[in-house]
PALOLUM-798313 format. One record per residue (C-alpha): x, y, z; residue number from 1; residue in three letters. Coordinates in nm, 2 decimals. Example, Ala and Ser with C-alpha at 12.3 -4.5 7.8 and 13.67 -1.06 7.14 Angstrom:
! PALOLUM-798313
{c1 1.23	c2 -0.45	c3 0.78	n 1	res ALA} .
{c1 1.37	c2 -0.11	c3 0.71	n 2	res SER} .
This chain:
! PALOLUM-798313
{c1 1.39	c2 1.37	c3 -0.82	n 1	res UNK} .
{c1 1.17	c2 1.17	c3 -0.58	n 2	res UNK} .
{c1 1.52	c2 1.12	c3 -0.35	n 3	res UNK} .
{c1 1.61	c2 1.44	c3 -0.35	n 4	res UNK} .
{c1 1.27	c2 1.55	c3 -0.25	n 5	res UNK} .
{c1 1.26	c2 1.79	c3 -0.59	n 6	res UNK} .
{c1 1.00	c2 1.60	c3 -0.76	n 7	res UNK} .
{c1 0.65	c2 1.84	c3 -0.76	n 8	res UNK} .
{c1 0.36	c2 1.69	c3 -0.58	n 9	res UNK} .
{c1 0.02	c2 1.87	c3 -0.59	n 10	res UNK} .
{c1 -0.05	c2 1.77	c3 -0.27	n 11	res UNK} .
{c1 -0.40	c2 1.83	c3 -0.13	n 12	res UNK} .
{c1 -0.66	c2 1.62	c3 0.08	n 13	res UNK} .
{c1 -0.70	c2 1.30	c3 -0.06	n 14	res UNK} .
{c1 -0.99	c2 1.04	c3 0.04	n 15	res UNK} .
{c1 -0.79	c2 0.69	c3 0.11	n 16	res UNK} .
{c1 -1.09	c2 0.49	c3 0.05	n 17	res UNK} .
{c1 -1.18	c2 0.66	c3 -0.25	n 18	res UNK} .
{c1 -0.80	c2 0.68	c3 -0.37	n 19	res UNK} .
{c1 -0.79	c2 0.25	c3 -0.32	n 20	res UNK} .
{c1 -1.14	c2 0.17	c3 -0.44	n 21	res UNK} .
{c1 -1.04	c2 0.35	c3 -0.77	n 22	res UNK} .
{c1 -0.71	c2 0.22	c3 -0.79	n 23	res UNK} .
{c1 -0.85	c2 -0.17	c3 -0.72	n 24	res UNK} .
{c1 -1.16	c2 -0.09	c3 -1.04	n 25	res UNK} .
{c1 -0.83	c2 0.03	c3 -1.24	n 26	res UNK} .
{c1 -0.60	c2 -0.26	c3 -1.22	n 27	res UNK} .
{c1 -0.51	c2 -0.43	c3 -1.47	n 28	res UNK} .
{c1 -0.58	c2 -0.82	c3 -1.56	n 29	res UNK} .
{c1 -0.32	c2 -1.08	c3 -1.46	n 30	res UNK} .
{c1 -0.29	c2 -1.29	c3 -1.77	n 31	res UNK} .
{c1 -0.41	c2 -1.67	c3 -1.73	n 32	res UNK} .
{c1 -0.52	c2 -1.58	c3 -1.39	n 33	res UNK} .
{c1 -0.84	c2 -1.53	c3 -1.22	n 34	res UNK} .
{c1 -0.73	c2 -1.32	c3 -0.91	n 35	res UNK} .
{c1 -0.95	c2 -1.07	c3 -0.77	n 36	res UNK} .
{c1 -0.89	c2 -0.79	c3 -0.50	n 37	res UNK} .
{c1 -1.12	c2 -0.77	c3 -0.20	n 38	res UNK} .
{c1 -1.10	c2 -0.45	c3 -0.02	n 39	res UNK} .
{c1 -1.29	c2 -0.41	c3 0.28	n 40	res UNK} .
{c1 -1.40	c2 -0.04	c3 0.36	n 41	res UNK} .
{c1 -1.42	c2 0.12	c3 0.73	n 42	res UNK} .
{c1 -1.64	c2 0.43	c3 0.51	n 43	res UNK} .
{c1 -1.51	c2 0.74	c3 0.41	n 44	res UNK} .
{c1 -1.35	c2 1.02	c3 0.52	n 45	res UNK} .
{c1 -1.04	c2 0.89	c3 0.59	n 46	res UNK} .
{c1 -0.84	c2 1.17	c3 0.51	n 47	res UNK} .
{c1 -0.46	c2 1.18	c3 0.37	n 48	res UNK} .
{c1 -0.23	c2 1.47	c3 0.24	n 49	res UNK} .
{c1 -0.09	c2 1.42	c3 -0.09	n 50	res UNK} .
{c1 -0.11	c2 1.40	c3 -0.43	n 51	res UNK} .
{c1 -0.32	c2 1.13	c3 -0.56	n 52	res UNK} .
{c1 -0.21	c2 1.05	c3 -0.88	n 53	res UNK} .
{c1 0.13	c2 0.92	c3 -0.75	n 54	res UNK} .
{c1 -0.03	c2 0.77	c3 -0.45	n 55	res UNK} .
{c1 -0.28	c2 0.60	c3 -0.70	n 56	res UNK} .
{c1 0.04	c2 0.49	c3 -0.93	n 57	res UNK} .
{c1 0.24	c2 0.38	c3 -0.64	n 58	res UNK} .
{c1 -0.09	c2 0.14	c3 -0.49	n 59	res UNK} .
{c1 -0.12	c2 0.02	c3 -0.84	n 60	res UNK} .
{c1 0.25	c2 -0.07	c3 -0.88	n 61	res UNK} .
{c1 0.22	c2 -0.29	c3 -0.51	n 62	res UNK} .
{c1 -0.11	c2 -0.41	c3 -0.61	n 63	res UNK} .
{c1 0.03	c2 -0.54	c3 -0.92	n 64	res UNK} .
{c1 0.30	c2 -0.69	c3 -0.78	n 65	res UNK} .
{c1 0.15	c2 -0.89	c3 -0.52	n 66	res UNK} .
{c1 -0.18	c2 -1.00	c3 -0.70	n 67	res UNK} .
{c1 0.08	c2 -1.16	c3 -1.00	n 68	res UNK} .
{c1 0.32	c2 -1.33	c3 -0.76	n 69	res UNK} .
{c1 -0.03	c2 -1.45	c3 -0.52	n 70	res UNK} .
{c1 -0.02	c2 -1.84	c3 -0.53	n 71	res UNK} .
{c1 -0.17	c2 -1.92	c3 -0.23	n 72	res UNK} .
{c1 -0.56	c2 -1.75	c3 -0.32	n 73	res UNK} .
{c1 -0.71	c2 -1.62	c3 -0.57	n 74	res UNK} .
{c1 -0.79	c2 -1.35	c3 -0.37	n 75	res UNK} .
{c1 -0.56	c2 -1.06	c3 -0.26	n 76	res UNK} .
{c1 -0.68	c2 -0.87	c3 0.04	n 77	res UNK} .
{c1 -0.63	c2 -0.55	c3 0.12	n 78	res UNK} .
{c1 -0.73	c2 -0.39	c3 0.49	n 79	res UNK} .
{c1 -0.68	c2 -0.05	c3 0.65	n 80	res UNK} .
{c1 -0.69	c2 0.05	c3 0.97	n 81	res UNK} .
{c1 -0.63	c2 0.36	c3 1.16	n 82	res UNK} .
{c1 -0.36	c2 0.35	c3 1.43	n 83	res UNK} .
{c1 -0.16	c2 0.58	c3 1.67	n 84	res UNK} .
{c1 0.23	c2 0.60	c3 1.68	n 85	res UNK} .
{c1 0.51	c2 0.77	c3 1.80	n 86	res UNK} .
{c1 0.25	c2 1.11	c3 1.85	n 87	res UNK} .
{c1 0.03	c2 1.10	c3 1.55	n 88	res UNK} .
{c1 -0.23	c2 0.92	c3 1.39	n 89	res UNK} .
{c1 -0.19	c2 0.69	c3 1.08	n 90	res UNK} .
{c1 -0.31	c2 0.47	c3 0.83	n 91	res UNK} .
{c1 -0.21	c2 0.12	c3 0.80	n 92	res UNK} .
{c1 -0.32	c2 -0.06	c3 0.49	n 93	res UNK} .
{c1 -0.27	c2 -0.45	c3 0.48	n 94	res UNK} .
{c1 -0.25	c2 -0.66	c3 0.18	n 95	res UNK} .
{c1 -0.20	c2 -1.03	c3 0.16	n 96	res UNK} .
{c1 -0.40	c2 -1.36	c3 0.14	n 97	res UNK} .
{c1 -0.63	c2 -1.42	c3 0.43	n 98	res UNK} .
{c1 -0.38	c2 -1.56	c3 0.68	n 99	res UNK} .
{c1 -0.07	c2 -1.30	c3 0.60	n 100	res UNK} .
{c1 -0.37	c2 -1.00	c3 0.65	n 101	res UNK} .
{c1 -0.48	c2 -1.15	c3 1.02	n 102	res UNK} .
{c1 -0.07	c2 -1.13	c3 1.08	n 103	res UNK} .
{c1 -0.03	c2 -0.81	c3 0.93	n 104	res UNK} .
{c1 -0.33	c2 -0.66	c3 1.11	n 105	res UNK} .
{c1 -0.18	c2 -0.76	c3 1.45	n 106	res UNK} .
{c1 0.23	c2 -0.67	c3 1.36	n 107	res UNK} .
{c1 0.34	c2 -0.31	c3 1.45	n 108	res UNK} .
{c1 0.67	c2 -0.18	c3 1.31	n 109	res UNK} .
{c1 0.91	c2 -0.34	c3 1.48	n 110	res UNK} .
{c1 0.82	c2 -0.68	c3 1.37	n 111	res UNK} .
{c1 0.78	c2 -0.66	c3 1.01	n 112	res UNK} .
{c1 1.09	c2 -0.62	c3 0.76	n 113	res UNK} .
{c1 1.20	c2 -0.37	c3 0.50	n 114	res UNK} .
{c1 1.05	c2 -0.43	c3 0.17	n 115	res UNK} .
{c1 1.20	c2 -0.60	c3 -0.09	n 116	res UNK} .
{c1 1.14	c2 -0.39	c3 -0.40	n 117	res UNK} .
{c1 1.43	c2 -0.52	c3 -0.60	n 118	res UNK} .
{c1 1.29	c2 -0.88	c3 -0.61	n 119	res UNK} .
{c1 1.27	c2 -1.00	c3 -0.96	n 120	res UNK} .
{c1 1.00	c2 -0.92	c3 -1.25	n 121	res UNK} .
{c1 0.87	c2 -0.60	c3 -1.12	n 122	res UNK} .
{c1 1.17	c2 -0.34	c3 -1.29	n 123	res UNK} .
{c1 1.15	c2 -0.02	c3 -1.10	n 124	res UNK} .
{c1 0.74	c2 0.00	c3 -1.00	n 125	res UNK} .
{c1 0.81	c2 -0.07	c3 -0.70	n 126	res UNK} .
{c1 1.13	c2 0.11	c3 -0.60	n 127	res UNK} .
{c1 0.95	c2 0.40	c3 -0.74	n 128	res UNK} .
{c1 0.63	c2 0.31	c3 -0.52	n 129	res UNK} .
{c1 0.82	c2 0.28	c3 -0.23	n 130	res UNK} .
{c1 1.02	c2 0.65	c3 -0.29	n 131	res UNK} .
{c1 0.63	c2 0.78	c3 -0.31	n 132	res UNK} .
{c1 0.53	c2 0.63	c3 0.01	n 133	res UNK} .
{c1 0.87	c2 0.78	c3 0.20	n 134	res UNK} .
{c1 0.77	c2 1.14	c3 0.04	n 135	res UNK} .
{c1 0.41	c2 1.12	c3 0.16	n 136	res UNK} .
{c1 0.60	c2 1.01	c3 0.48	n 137	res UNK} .
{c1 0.50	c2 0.69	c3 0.49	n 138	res UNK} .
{c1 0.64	c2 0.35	c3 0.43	n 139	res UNK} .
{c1 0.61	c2 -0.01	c3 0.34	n 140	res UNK} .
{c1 0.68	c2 -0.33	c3 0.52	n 141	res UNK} .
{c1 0.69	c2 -0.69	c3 0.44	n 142	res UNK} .
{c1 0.50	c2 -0.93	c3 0.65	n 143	res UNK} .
{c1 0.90	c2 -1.10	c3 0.66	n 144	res UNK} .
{c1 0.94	c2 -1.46	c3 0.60	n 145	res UNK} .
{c1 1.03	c2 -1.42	c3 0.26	n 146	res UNK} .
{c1 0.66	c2 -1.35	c3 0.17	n 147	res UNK} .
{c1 0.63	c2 -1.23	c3 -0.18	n 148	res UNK} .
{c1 0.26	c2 -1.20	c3 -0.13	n 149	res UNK} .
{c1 0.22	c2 -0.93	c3 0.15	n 150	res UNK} .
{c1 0.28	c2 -0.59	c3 0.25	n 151	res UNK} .
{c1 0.18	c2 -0.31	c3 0.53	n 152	res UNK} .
{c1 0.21	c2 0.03	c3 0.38	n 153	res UNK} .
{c1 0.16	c2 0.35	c3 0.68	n 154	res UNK} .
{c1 0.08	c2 0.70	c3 0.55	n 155	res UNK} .
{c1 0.00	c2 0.90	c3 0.79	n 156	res UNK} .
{c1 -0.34	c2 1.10	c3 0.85	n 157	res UNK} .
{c1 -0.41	c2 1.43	c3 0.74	n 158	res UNK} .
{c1 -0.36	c2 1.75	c3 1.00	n 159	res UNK} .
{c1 -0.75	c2 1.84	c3 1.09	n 160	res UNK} .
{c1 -0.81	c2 2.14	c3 1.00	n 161	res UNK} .
């Protein structure tokens, strides 16, 4: 349903810093592991259009993903930014250990890779988060070099109203 675009979405104006700050106090333990997530807030009122309880499952599912497989920290960053492209205004969201986030914060699109989502342990969280992402038009990058630790995820910002 989420590739044919049939899937229902109650879409509405969703606060990203909110949205990640819940989903970071939400995820769950990594067993044997003491790995934290910093996220560093610009404020509020960063405003996206969508519906927050995928967006919230598809940041968990990354989250998740890349806080298990993190073996160069114990700490998994995430960083946002707001940026304009190709005529609109979005929201880049960065996570990675500290060196992959100064990377990611400089890359644009055209230097950072599709996303692997079909690398192994993860089933179909993130194939699913990634379909979320594309139907909130959005998408999700990996910082490349066969980093299993990173990843740039754009939605874009909400039409002001």
């Amino acid at each position: 349903a989420l590739e044919a675009g049939t899937a229902p979405f109650n879409r509405g104006d969703v606060d990203l810093q909110a949205l990640l700050a819940d989903t970071v106090a939400a995820l769950p333990g990594v067993p044997d592991q003491d790995k934290r997530v910093d996220l560093a807030s610009n404020g509020s009122g960063d405003v996206v259009s969508g519906d927050a309880a995928r967006l919230k499952a598809a940041f968990t599912a990354l989250m998740t993903a890349l806080r298990r497989e993190l073996v160069t920290s114990d700490t998994l960053y995430v960083r946002q930014d707001r940026r304009s492209g190709d005529g609109r205004d979005e929201y880049w969201i960065a996570f990675g250990d500290r060196e992959q986030i100064d990377r990611l914060q400089r890359s644009d699109a055209e230097s950072l890779q599709t996303f692997d989502e079909w690398r192994g342990g993860c089933g179909l969280s993130l194939a699913i988060a990634r379909r979320i992402f594309d139907a909130h038009g959005g998408r999700v990058w990996s910082a490349g070099d066969g980093a299993k630790t990173a990843a740039m995820v754009m939605l874009p910002c909400a039409p002001a109203k």
